[in-house]
mmCIF file as gemmi writes it, N, C-alpha and C atoms, coordinates in Angstrom:
data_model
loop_
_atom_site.group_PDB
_atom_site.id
_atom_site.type_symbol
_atom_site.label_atom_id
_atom_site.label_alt_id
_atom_site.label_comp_id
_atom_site.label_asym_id
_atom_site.label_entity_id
_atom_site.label_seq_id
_atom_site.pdbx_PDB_ins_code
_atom_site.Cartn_x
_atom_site.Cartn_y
_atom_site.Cartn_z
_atom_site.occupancy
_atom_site.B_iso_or_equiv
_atom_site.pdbx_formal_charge
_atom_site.auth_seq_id
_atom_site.auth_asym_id
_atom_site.pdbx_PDB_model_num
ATOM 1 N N . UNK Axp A 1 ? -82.508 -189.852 -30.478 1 0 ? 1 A 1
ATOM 2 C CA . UNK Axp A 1 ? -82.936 -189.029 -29.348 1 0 ? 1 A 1
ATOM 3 C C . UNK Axp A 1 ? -83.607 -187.771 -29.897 1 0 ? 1 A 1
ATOM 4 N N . UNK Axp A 2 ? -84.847 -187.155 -29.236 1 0 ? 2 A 1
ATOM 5 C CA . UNK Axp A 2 ? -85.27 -186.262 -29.632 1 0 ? 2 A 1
ATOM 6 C C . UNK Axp A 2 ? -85.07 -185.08 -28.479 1 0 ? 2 A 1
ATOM 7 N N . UNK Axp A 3 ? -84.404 -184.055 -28.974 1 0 ? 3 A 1
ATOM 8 C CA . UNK Axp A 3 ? -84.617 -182.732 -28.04 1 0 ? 3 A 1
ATOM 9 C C . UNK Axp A 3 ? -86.332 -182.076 -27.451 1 0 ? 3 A 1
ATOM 10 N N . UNK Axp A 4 ? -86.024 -181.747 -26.316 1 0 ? 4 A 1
ATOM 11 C CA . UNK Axp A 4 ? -87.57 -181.466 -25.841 1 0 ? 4 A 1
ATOM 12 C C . UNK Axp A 4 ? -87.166 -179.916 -24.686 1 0 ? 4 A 1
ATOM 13 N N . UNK Axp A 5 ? -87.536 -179.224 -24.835 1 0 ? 5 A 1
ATOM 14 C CA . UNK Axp A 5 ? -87.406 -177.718 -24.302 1 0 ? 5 A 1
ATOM 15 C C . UNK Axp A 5 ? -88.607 -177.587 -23.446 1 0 ? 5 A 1
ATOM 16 N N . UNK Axp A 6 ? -88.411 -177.573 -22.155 1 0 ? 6 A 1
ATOM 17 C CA . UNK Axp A 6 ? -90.189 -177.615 -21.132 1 0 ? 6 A 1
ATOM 18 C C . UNK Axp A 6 ? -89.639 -176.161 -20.709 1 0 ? 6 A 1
ATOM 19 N N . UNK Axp A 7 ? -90.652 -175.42 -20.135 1 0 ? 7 A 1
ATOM 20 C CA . UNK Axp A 7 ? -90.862 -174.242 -19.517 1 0 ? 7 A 1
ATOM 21 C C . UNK Axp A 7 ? -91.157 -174.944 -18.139 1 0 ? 7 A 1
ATOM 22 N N . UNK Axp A 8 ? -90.564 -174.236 -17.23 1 0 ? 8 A 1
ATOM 23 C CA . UNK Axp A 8 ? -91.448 -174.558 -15.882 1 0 ? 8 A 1
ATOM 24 C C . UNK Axp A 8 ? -91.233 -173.456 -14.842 1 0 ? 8 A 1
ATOM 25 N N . UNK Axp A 9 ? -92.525 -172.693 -15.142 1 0 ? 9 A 1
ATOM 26 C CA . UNK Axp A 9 ? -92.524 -170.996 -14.207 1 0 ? 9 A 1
ATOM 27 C C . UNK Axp A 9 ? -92.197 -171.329 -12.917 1 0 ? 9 A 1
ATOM 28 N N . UNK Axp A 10 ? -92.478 -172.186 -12.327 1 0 ? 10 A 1
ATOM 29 C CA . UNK Axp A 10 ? -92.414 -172.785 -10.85 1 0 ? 10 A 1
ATOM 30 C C . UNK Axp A 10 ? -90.684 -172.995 -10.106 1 0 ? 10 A 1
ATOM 31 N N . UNK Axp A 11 ? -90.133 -173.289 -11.111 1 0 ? 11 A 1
ATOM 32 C CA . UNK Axp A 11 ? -88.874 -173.961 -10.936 1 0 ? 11 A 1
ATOM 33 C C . UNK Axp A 11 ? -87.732 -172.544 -11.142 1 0 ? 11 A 1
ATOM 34 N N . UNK Axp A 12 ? -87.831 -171.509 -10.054 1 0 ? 12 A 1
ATOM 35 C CA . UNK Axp A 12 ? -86.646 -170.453 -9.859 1 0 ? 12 A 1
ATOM 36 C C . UNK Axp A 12 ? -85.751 -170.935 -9.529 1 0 ? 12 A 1
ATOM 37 N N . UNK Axp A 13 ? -85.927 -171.273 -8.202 1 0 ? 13 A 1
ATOM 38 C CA . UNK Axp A 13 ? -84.872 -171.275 -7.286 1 0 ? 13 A 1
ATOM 39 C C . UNK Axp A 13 ? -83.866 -172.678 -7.328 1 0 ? 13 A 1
ATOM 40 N N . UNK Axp A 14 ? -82.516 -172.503 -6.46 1 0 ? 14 A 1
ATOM 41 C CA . UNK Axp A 14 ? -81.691 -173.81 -6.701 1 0 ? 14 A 1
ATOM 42 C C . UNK Axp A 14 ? -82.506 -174.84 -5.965 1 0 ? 14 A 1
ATOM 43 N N . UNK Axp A 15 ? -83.422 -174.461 -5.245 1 0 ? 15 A 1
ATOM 44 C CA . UNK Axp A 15 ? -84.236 -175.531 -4.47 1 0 ? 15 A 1
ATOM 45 C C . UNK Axp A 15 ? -84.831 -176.699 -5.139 1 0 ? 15 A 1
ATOM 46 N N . UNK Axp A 16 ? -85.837 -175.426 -6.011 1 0 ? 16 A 1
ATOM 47 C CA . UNK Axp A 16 ? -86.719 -176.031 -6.694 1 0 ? 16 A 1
ATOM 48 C C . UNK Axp A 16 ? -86.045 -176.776 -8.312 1 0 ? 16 A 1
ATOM 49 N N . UNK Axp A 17 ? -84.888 -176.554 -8.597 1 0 ? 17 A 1
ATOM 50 C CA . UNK Axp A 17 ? -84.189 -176.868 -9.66 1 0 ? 17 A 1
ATOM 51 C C . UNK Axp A 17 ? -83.607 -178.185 -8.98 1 0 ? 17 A 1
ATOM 52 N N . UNK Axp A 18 ? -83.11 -178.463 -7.929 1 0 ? 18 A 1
ATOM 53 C CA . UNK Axp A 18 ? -82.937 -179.651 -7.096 1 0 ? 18 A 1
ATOM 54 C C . UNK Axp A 18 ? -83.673 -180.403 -6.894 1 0 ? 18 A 1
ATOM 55 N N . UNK Axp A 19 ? -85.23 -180.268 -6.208 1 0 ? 19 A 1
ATOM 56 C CA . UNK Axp A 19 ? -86.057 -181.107 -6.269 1 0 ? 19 A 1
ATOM 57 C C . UNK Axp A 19 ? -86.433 -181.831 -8.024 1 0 ? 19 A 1
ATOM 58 N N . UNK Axp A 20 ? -86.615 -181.121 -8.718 1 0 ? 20 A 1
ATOM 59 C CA . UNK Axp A 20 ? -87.055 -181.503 -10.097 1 0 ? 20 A 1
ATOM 60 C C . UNK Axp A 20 ? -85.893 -182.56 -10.645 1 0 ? 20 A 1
ATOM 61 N N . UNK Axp A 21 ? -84.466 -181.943 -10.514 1 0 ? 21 A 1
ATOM 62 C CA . UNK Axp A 21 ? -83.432 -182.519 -10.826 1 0 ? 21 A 1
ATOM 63 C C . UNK Axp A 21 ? -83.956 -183.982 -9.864 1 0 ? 21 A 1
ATOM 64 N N . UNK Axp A 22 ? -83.668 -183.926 -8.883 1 0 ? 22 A 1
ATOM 65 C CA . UNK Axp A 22 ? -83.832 -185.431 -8.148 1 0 ? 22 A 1
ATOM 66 C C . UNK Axp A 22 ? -85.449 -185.99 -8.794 1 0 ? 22 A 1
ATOM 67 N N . UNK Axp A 23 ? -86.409 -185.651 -9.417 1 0 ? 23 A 1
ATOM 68 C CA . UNK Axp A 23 ? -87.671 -186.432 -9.928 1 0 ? 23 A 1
ATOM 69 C C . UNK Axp A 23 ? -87.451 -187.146 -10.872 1 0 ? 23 A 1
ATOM 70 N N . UNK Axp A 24 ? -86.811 -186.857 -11.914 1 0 ? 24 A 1
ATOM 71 C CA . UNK Axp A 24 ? -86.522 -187.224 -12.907 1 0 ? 24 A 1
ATOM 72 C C . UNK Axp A 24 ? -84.925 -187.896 -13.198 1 0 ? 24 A 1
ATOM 73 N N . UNK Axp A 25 ? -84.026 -187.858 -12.486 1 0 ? 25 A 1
ATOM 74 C CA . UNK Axp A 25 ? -82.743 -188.345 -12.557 1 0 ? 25 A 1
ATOM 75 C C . UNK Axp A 25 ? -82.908 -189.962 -13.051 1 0 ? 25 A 1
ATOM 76 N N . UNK Axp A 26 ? -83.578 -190.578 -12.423 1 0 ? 26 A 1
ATOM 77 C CA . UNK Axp A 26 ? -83.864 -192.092 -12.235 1 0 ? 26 A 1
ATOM 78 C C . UNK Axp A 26 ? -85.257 -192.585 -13.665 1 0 ? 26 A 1
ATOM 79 N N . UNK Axp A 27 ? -85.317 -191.448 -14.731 1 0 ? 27 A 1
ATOM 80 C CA . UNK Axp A 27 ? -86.029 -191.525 -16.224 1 0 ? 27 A 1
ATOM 81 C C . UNK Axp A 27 ? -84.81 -192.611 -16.745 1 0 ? 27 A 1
ATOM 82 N N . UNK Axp A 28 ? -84.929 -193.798 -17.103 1 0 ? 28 A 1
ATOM 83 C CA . UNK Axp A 28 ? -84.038 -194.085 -18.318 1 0 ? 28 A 1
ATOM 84 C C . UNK Axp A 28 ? -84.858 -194.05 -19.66 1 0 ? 28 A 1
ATOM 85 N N . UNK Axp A 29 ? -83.681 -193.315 -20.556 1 0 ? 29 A 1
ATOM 86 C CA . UNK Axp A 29 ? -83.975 -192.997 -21.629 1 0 ? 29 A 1
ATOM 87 C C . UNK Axp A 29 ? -84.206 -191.101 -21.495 1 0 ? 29 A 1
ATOM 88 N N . UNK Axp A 30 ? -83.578 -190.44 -20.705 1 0 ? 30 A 1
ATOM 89 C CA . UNK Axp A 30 ? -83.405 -189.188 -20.424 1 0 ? 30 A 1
ATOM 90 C C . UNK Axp A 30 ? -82.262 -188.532 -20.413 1 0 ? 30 A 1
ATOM 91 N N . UNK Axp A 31 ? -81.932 -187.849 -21.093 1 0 ? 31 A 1
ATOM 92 C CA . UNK Axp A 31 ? -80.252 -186.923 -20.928 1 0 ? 31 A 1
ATOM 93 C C . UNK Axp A 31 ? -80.78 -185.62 -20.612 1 0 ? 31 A 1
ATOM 94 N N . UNK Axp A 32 ? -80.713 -184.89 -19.403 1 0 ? 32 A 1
ATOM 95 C CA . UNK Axp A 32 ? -80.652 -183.791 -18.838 1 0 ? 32 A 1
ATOM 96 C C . UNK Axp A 32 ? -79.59 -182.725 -19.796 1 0 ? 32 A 1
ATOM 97 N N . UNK Axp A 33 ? -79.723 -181.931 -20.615 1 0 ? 33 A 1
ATOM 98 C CA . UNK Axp A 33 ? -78.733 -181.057 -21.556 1 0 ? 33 A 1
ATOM 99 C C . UNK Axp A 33 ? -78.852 -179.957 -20.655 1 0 ? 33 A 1
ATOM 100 N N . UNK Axp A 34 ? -80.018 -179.388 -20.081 1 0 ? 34 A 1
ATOM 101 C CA . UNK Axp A 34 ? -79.166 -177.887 -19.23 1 0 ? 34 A 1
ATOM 102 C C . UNK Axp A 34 ? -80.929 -177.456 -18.404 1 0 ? 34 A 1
ATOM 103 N N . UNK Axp A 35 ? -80.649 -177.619 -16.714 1 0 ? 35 A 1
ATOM 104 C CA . UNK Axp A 35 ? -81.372 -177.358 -16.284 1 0 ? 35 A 1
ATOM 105 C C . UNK Axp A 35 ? -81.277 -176.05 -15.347 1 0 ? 35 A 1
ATOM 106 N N . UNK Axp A 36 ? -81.884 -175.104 -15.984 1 0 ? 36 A 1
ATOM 107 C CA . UNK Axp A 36 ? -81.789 -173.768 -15.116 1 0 ? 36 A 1
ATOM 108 C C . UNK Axp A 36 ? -83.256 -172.941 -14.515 1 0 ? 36 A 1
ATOM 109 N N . UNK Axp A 37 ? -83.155 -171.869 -13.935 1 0 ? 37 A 1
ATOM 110 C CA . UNK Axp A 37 ? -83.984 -171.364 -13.476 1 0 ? 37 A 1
ATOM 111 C C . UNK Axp A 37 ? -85.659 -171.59 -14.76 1 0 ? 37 A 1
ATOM 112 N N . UNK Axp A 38 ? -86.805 -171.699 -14.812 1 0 ? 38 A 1
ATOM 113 C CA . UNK Axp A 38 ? -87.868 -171.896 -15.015 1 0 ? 38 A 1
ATOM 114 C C . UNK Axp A 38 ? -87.6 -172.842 -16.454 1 0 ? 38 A 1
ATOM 115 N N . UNK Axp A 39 ? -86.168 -173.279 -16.841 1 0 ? 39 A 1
ATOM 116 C CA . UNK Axp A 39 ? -86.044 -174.119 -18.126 1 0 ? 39 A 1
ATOM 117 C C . UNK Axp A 39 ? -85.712 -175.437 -17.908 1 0 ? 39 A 1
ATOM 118 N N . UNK Axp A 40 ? -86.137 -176.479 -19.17 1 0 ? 40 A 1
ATOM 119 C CA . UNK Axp A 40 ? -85.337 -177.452 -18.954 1 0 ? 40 A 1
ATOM 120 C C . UNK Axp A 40 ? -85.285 -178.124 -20.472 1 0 ? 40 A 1
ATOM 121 N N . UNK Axp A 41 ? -83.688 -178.138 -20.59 1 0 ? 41 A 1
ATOM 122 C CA . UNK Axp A 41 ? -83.55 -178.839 -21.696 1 0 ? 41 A 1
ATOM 123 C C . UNK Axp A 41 ? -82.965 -180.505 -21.729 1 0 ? 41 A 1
ATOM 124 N N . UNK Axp A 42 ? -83.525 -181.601 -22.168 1 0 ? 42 A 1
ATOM 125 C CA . UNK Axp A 42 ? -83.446 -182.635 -22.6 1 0 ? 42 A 1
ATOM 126 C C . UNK Axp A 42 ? -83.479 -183.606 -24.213 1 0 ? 42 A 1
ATOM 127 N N . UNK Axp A 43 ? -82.835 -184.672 -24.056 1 0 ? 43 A 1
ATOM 128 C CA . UNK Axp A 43 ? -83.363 -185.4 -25.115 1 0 ? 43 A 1
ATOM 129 C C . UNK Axp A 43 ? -83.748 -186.813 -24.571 1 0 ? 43 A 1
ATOM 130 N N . UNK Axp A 44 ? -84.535 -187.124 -24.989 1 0 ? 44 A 1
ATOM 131 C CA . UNK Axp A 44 ? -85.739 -188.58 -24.947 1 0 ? 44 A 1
ATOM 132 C C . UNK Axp A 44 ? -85.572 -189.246 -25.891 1 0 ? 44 A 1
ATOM 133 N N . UNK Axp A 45 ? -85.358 -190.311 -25.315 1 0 ? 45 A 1
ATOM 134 C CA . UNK Axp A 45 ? -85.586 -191.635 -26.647 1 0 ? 45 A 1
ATOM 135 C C . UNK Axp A 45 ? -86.862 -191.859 -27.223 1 0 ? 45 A 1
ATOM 136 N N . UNK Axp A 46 ? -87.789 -191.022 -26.671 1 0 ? 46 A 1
ATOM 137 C CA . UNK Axp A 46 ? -89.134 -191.577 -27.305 1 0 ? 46 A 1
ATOM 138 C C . UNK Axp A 46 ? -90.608 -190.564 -26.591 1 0 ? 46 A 1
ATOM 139 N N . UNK Axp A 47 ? -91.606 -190.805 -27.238 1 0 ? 47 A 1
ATOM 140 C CA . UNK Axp A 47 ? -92.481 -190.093 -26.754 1 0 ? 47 A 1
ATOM 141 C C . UNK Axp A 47 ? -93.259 -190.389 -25.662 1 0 ? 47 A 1
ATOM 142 N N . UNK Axp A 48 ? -92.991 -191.325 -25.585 1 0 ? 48 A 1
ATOM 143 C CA . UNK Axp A 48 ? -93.445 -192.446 -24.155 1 0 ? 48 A 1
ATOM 144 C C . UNK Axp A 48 ? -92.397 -191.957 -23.241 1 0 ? 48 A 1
ATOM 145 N N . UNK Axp A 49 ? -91.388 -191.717 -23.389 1 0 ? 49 A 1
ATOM 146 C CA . UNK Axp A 49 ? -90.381 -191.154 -22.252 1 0 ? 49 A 1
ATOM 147 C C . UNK Axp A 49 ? -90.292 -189.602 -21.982 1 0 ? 49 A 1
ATOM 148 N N . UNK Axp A 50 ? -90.888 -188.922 -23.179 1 0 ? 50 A 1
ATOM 149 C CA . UNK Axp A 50 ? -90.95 -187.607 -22.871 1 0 ? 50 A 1
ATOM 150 C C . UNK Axp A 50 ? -92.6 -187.409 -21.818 1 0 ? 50 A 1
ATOM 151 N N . UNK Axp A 51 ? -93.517 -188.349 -22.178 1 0 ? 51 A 1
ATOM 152 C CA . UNK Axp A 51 ? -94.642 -188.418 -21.431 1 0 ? 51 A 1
ATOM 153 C C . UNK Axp A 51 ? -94.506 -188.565 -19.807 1 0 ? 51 A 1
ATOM 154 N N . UNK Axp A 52 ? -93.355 -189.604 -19.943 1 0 ? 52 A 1
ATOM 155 C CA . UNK Axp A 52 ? -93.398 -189.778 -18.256 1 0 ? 52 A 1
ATOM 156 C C . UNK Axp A 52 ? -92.1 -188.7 -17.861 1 0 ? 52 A 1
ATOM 157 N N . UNK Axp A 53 ? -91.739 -188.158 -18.737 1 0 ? 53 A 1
ATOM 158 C CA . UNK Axp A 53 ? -90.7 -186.68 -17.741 1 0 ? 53 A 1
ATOM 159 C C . UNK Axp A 53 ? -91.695 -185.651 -17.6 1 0 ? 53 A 1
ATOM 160 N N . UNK Axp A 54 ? -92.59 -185.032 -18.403 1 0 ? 54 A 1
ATOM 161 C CA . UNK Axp A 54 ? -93.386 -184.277 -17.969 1 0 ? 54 A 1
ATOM 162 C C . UNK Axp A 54 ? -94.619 -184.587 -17.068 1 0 ? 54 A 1
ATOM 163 N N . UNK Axp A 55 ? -94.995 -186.206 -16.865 1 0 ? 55 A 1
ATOM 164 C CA . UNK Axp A 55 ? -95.592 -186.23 -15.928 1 0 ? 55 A 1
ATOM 165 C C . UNK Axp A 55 ? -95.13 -186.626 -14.306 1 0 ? 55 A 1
ATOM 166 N N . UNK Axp A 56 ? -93.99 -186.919 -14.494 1 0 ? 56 A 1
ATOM 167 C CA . UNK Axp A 56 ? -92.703 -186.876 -12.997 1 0 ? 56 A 1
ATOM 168 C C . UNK Axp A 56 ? -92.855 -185.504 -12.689 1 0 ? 56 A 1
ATOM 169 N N . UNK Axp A 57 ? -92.477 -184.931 -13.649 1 0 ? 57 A 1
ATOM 170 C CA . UNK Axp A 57 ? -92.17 -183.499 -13.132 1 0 ? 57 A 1
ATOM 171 C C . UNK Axp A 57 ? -93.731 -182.561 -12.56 1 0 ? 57 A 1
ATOM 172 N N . UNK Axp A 58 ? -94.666 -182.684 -13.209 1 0 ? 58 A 1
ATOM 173 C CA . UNK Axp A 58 ? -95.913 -182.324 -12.735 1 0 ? 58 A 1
ATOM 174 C C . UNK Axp A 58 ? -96.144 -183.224 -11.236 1 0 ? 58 A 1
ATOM 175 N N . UNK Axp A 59 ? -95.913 -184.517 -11.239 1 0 ? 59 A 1
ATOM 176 C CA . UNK Axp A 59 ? -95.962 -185.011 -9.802 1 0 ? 59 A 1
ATOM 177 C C . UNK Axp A 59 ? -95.024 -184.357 -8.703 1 0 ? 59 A 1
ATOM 178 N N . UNK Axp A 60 ? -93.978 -183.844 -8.934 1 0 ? 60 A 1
ATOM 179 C CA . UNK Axp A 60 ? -93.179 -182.98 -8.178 1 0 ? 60 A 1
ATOM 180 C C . UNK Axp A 60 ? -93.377 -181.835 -8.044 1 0 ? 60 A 1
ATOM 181 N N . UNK Axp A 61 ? -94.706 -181.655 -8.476 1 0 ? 61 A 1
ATOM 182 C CA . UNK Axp A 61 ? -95.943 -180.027 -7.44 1 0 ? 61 A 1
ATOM 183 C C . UNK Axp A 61 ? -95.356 -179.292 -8.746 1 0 ? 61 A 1
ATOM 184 N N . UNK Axp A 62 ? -94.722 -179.043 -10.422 1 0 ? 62 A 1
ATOM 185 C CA . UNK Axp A 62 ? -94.64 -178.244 -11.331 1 0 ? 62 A 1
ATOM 186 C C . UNK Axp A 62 ? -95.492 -178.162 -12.281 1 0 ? 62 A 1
ATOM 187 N N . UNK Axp A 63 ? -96.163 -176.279 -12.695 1 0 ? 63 A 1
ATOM 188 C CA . UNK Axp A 63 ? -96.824 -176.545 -14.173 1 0 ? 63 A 1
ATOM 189 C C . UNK Axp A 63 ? -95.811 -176.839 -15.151 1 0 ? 63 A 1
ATOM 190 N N . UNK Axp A 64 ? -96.001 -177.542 -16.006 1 0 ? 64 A 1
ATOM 191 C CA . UNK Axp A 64 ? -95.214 -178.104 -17.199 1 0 ? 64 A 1
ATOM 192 C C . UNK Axp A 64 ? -95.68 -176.603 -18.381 1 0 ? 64 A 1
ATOM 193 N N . UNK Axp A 65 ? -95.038 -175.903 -19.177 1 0 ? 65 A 1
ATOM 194 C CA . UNK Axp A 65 ? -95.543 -174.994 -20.312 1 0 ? 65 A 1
ATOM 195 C C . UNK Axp A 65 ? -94.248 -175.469 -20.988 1 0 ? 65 A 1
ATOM 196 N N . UNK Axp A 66 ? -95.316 -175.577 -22.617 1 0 ? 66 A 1
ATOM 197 C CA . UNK Axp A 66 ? -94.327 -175.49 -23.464 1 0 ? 66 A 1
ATOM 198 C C . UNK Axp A 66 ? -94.4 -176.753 -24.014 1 0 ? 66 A 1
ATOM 199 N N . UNK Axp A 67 ? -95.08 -177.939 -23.766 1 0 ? 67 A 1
ATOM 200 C CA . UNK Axp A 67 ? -95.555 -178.843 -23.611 1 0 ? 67 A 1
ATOM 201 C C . UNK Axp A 67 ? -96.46 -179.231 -24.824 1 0 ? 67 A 1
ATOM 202 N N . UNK Axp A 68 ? -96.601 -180.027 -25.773 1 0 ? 68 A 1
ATOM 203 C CA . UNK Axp A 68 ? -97.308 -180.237 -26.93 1 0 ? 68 A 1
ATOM 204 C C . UNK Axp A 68 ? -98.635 -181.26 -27.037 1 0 ? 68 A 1
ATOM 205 N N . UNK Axp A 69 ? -98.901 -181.406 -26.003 1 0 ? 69 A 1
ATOM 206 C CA . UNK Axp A 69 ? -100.011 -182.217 -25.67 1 0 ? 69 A 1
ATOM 207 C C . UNK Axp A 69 ? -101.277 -182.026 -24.691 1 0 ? 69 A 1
ATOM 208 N N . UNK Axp A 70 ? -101.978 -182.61 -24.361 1 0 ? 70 A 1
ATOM 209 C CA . UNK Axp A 70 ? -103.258 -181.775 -23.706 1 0 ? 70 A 1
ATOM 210 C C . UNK Axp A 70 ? -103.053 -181.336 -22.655 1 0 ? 70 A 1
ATOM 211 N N . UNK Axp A 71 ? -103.227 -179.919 -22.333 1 0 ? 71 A 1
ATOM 212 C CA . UNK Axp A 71 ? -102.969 -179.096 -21.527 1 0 ? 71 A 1
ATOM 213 C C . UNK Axp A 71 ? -102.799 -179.331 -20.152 1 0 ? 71 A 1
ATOM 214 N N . UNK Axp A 72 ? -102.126 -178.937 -19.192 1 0 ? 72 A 1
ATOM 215 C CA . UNK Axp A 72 ? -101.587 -179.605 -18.066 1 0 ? 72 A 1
ATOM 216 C C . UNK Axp A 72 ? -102.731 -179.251 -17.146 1 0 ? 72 A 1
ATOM 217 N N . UNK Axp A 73 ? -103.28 -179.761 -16.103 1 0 ? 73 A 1
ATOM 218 C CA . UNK Axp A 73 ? -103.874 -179.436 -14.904 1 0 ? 73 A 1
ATOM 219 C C . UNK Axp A 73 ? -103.317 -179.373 -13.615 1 0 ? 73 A 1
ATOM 220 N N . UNK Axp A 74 ? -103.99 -179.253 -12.253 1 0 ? 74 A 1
ATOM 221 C CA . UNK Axp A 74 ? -103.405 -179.395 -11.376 1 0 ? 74 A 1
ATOM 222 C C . UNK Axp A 74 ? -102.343 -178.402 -11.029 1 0 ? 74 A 1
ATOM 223 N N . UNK Axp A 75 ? -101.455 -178.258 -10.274 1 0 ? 75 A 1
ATOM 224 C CA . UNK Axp A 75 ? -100.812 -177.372 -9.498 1 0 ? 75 A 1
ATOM 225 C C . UNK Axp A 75 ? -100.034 -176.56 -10.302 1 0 ? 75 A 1
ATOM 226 N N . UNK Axp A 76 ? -100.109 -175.377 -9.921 1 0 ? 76 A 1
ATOM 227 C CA . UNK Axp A 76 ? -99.697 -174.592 -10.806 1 0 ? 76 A 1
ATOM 228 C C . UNK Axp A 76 ? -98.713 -173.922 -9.731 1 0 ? 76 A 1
ATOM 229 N N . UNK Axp A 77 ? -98.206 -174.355 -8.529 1 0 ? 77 A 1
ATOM 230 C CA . UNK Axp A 77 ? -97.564 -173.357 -7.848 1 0 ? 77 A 1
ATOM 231 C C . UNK Axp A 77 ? -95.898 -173.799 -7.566 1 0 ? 77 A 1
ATOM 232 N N . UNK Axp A 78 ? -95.011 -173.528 -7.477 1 0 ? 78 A 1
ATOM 233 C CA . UNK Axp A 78 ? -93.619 -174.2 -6.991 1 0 ? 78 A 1
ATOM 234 C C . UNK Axp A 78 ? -93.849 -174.145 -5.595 1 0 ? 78 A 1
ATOM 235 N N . UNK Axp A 79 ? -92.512 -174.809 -5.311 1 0 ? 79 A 1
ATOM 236 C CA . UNK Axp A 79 ? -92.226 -175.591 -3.685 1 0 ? 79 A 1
ATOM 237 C C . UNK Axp A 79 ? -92.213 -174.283 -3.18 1 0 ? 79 A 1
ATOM 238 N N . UNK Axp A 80 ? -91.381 -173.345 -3.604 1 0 ? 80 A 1
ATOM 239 C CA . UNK Axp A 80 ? -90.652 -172.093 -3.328 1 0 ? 80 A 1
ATOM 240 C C . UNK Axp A 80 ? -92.127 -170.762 -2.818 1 0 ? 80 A 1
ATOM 241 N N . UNK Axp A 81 ? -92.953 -170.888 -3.502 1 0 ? 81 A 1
ATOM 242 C CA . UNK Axp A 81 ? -94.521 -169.663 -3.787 1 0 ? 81 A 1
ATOM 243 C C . UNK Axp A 81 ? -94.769 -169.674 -2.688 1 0 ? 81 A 1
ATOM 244 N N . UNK Axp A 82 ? -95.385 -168.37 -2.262 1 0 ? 82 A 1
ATOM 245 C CA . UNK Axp A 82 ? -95.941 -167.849 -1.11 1 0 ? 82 A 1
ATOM 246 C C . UNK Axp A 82 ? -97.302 -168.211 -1.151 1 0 ? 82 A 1
């Protein structure tokens, strides 16, 4: 398993830490280690599985930072933003 540390500015609130939590729950090959306000720590069996957690999680309206691959597009705002 490899550890993977995402940033996600979007993801304050328990809302938005709930929604994300429910996107990704149903990854096999994902261990959730500690999901808090704009962090998220995991380990992945593989890079193919870290690919599809950061792109679940970008489908669930989050910018991904922190991220080692070509730069994220698309929504940059949380559920939560005015």
């Amino acid at each position: 398993m490899k550890n993977v540390e995402l940033n996600i500015p979007g993801m304050q609130s328990a809302h938005c830490q709930t929604r994300v939590s429910d996107a990704i729950k149903n990854i096999d090959g994902v261990k959730v280690e500690k999901l808090e306000s704009t962090k998220l720590s995991a380990s992945v069996e593989s890079e193919e599985i870290k690919e599809e957690l950061v792109e679940t999680i970008k489908r669930a309206g989050y910018k991904v930072e922190g991220y080692d691959s070509e730069k994220e597009s698309g929504s940059s705002a949380s559920c939560c933003s005015n």
